[in-house]
N, C-alpha and C positions, 0 to 999 in steps of 0.2 A: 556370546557366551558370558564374558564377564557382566554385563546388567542382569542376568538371570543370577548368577551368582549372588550380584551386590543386593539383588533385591529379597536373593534365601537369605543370607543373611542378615540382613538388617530387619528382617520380618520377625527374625526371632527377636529383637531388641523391643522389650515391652512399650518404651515408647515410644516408637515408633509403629509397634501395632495399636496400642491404643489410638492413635489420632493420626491414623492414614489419610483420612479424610481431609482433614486440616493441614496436610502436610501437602497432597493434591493440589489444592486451591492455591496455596504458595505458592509453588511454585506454575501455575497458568499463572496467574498475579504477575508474579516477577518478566515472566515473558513477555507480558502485555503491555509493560511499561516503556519498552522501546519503542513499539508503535503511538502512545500517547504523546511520546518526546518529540517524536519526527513532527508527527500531526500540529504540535505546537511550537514550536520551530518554524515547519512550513507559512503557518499563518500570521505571525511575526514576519516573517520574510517577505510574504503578499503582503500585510499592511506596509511596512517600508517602500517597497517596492512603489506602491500605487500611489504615496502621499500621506495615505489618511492615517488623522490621528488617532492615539489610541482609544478605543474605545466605537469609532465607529469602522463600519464596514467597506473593506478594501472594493477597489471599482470592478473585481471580478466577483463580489459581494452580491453587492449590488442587483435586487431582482432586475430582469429584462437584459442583463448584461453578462452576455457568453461569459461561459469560467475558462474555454478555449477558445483559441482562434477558429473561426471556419474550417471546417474539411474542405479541402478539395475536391470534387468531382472529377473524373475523367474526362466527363463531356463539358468539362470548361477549358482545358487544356487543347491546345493546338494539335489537329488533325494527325500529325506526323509523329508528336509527343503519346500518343495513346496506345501505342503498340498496334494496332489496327491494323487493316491492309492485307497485302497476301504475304503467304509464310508457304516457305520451299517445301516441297514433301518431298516424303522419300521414295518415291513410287509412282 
């Protein structure tokens, strides 16, 4: 209830209705900036991490070269590790 509120009234503030629009986009803006931080952050962290200097591309970069390690598969894992096998019923 109070954001319906906050937003009767401040709709009636002329400036605020003049450039709703512009006020909109600000703030998605402002939201998005935290993800652009992380994102660069992150990839600072992978160049460190892997050696390479600035400017070129860390070894997870690098086409041909996983950005993860392999999945595991079940059927690579030892027979007994797989859950497989019989399972008690009820009945």
């Amino acid at each position: 209830a109070g954001v319906t509120v906050l937003g009767s009234l401040l709709g009636r503030v002329p400036v605020v209705k003049q450039n709703i629009e512009a006020i909109l986009l600000l703030i998605v803006a402002v939201s998005v900036i935290p993800i652009g931080v992380e994102y660069l952050r992150e990839r600072a962290r992978r160049r460190r991490s892997a050696g390479a200097p600035p400017g070129e591309p860390a070894a997870s970069q690098v086409p041909g070269t996983p950005a993860f390690p392999p999945q595991v598969r079940a059927t690579d894992l030892p027979r007994a590790s797989r859950g497989g096998g019989r399972h008690a019923s009820n009945g």
